[in-house]
N, C-alpha and C positions, 0 to 999 in steps of 0.2 A: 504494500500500500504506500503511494506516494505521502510523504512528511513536508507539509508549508514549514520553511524558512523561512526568518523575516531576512528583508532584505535589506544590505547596507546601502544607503545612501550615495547616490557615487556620482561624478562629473561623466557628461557624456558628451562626446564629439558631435557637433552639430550635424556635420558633413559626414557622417557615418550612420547607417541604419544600425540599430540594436538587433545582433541575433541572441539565438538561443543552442546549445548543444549540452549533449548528454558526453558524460566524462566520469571515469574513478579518477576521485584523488587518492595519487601515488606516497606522498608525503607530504610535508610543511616546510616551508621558508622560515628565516628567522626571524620574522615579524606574524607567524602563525598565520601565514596565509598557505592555501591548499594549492598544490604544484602541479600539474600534470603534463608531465614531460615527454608522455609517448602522443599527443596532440603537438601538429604544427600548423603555424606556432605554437611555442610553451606557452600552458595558459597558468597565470596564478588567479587566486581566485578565492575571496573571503569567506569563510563561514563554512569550508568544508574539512571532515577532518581524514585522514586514512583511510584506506578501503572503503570508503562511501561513493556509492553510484549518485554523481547529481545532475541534478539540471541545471545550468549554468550560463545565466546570463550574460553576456560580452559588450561594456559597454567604453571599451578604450581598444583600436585592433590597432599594433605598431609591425613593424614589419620583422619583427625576431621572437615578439610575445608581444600576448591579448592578456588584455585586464577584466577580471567579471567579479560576480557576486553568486555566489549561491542560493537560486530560486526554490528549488524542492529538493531534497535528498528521497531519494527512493530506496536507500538501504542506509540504516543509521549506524554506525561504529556503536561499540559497547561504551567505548571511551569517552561518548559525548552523557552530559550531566543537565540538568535543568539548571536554568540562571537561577543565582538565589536574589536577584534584585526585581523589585515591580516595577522599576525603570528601565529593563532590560532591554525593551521593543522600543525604547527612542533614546536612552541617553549614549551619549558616543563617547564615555570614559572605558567602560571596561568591555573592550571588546573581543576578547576570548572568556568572557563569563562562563560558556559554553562548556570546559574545559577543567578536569581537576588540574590544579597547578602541578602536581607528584608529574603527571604524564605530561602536562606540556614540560615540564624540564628534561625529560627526555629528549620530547621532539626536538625541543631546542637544541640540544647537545648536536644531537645528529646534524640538525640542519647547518650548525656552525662549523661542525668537523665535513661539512661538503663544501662552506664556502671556503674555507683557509686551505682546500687542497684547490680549488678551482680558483682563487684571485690567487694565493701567497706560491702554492707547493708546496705547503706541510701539512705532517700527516701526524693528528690529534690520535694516538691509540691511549694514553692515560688521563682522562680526567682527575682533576683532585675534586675533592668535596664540595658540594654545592654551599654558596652562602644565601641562607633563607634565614623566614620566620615564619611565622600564622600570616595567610594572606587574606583576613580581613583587619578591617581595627589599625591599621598600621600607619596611615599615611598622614602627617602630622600639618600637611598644608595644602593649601589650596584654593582655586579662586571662584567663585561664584558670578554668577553673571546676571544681570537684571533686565528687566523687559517691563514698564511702565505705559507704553504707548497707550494701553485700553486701563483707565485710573480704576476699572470694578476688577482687573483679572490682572493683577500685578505678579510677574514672575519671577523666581529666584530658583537656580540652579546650573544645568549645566547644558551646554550647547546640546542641538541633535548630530545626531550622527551624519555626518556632511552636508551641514547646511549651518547658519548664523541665527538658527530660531532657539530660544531659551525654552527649555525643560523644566517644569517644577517640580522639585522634589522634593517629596518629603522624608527623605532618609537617606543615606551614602554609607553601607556598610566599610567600606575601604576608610572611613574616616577614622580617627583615633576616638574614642567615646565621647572626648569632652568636648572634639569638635561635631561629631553626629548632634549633641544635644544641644548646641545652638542654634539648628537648622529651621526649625520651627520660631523661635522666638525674633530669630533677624525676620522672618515671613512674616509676622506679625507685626513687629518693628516699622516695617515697609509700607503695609498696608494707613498705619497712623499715623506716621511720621510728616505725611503731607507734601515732602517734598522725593515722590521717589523718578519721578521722570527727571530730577535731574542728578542721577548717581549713575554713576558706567559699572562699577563690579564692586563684591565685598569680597577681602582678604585676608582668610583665618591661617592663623601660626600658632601652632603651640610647642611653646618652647620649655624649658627644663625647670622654669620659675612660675613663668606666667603666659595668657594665654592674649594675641592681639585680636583684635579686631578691627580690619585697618578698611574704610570705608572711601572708595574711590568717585571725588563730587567732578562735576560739568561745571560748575557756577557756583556761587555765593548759596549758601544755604542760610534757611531761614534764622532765627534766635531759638523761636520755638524747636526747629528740628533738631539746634545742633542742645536743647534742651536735652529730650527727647532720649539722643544719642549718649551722653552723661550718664542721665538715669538709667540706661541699657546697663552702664558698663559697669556702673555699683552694683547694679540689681546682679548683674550677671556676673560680678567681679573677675573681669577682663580690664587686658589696657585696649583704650578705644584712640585710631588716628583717623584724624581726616585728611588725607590727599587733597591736594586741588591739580587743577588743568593743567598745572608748572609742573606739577611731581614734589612741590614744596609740601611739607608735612607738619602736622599739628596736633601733638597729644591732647585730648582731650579728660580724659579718666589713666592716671598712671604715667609712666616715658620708659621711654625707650631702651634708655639701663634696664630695664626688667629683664627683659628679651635677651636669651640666650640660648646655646645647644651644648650637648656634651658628647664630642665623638669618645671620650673615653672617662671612666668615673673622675678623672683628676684636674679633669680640662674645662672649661667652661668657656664659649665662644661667643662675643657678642653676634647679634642677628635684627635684623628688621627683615617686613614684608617683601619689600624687592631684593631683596641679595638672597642668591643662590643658594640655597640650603637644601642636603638628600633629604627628600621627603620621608624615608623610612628610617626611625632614629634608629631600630634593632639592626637591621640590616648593615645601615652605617658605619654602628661599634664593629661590626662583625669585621666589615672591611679592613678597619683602621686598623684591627687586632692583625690580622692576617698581612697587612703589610709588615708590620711591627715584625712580627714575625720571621718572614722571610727575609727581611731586611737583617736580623740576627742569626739566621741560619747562613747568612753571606758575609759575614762579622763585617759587615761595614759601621762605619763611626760618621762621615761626612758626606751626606745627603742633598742634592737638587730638586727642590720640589716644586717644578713648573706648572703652572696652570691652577697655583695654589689654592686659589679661593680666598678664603676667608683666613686661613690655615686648620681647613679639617684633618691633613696629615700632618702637618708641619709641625704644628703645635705641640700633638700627641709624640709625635718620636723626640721632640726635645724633650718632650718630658722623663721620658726612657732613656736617655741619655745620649740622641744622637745632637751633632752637629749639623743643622740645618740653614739655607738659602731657600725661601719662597716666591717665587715668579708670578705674577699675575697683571695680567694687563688694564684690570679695572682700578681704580685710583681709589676708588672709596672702599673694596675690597681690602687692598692691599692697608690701608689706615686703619683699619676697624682687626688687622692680623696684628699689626704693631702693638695696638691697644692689648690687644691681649694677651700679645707676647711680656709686654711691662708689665701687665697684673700678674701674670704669674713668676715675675721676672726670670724669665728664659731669656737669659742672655748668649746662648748660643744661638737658638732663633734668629736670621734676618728675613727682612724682605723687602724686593725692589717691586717696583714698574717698570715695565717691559712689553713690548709689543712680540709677541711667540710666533708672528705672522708675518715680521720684519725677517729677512736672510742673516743682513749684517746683526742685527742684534743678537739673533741666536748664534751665529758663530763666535760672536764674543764671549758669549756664556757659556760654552762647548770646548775653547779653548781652553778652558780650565779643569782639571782632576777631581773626579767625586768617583767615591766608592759605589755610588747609586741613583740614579733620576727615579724621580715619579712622574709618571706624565698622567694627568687627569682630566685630560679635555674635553672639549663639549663635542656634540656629536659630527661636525665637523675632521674630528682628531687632530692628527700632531702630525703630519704631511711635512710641516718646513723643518720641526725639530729631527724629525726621522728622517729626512736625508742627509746631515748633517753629524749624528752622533758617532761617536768615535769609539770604537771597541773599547781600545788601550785604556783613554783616559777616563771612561766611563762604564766599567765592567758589565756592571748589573743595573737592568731595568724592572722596575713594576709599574705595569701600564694598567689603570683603572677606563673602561670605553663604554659609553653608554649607546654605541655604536656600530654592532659589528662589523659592519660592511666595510667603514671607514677603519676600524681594526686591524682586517683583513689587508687592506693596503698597504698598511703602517708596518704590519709583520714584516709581510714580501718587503717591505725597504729597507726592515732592521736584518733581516735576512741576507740581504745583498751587501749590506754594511759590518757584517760579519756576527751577526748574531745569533743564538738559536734559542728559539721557545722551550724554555724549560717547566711551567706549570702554570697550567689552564684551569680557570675556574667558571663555572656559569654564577650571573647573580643574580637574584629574584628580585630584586630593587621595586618592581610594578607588579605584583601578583594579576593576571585574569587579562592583563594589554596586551600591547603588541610589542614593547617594548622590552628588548631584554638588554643583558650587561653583563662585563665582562672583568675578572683581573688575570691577568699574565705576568710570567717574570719571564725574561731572557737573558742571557749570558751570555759573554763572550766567547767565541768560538774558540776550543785548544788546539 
């Protein structure tokens, strides 16, 4: 008996007719999309999992692989599960709900040990241990979006699935609990607050002290609203910001010293709503432990940690007793690492500003001997650092990638630069997405 799928939301070529074809998905890509590779073109194709016969709508055809969605599965995998969200049919955050997470880290594996022999040439036969946690409850930030246009049917939540229409929800199990239990109250907030047609999005953090609530306005808000907004943040005992149009900020209940995160129990990292923080704290520590680690099991002492952040590694190995350099190309990043470098006065801790996308600058920084680089870049990667690194004067790499595909390039470069992949980890950073991640260590070639 043929099974309705819903379908995902997808951009279609104007200039192309929408077909339809019957197809088994052979396996999964590393963004959990369904691959079928004995079809030409390769078709990928969302929403379908292994051994399922589907029907498979096509609505992107290039001339080396077609893009679809999965219309009907006519044989279901055992492996597929019921979404446990009743936003399942329109929100487009978690989309392999579908999916226990145990087996998508599987697929994952596989799928990433077929792209690193197909970009890089190397061949993944040992995985190390996966870094996970419970994939619900977990994700400790995130942005809300609002929708006022119609003042009786005021919306908060989170986009549809390929399209700019806002989703009301009334619950985000991926949320951390204290943020799930605000979700109702800002919806209420909104409805009375009188002034909700002029707010672009709300921006919950919860950090290791306290929780923000950082409130993104279009215009001047009323006296009454930003009343209103106060009395939220007592009632609800949160710190409350108001944004404006500049990205200028204004505590209203609390500041900004509250806000913090802890990659590791000794560490405490300043943080606001815009800086770059892993949304998974457990997952986080887990990383930061396992660098630690490997960084020990390589007895290095003096560490390069590009693409620093904030210093969510940098911080933690001075505190363990490496000698650390933090690189970061954002200027308020890199201020807010200092600060926290002085609180806990690690004075082996530095960190500059640095552009990792400049040639000459990174060869400056390369010229110099470290027992060890971190490279932690964004999904973009580290393209200009990786052609550049020097076996000799930089042994050992641990490369954190929220990226594989960009990963996989980065390998093959350190590869050709005389490096070899010595331990591969998959990481759950996004339980039920598309999005997977990655840490690696490589060494220098003997």
């Amino acid at each position: 008996m043929a099974k309705i799928f819903r379908p995902a939301a997808a951009k279609r070529n104007k200039n192309q007719r929408q077909r339809v074809i019957e197809a088994r998905i052979e396996h999964l890509d590393h963004q959990g999309q369904g691959v079928v590779s004995n079809h030409q073109p390769i078709v990928f194709a969302t929403g379908g999992l292994p051994g399922e016969q589907c029907q498979i709508v096509i609505h992107e055809q290039k001339k080396h692989v077609w893009l679809g969605h999965v219309k009907q599965i006519r044989s279901s995998s055992e492996e597929r599960i019921d979404p446990f969200c009743p936003h399942s049919e329109v929100c487009g955050g978690c989309q392999l709900d579908y999916v226990d997470p145990e087996n998508m880290r599987e697929w994952r594996r596989q799928a990433i040990t077929q792209l690193l022999r197909k970009i890089a040439g190397l061949e993944v036969s040992n995985w190390g241990p996966d870094v996970f946690t419970e994939p619900k409850g977990y994700r400790r930030k995130t942005r809300l979006a609002i929708d006022a246009r119609q003042a009786d049917s005021i919306r908060l939540g989170y986009r549809q699935q390929g399209s700019n229409q806002v989703v009301a929800i009334s619950q985000c199990q991926i949320l951390t609990p204290k943020l799930q239990a605000l979700i109702e109250p800002l919806q209420s907030w909104l409805k009375t607050c009188g002034q909700a047609r002029h707010l672009g999005h709300i921006t919950l953090l919860e950090g290791a002290d306290a929780i923000l609530v950082q409130v993104k306005a279009t215009r001047q808000l009323s006296e009454g609203a930003m009343t209103s907004l106060r009395e939220f943040g007592q009632q609800y005992d949160v710190v409350v910001a108001l944004e404006d149009k500049r990205g200028e900020i204004d505590y209203l209940v609390g500041s900004g010293d509250m806000l913090n995160y802890q990659p590791t129990a000794d560490i405490k990292i300043s943080i606001g709503a815009n800086d770059f923080v892993q949304v998974n704290d457990r997952v986080n520590q887990q990383m930061v432990a396992t660098a630690i680690d490997w960084l020990l099991d390589y007895k290095a002492s003096n560490v390069l940690d590009l693409f620093c952040g904030t210093g969510n590694f940098s911080l933690s190995l001075a505190q363990n007793g490496f000698a650390v350099t933090g690189v970061e190309g954002i200027a308020s990043m890199v201020e807010r690492a200092r600060s926290s470098a002085e609180q806990h006065a690690l004075q082996q801790c530095n960190f500059a500003q640095k552009d990792l996308l400049n040639p000459a600058m990174v060869a400056e920084l390369l010229q110099h001997e470290y027992d060890a680089v971190i490279l932690d870049p964004s999904r973009e990667g580290a393209k200009e650092v990786c052609q550049q690194m020097q076996a000799k004067r930089q042994p050992h790499i641990v490369y954190v990638s929220c990226n594989p595909a960009s990963f996989a390039r980065d390998a093959k470069l350190l590869s050709e630069r005389g490096y070899q992949l010595e331990k591969l980890s998959l990481v759950e950073m996004f339980a039920y997405t598309k999005h997977t991640e990655l840490m690696a260590s490589f060494t220098a070639q003997k």
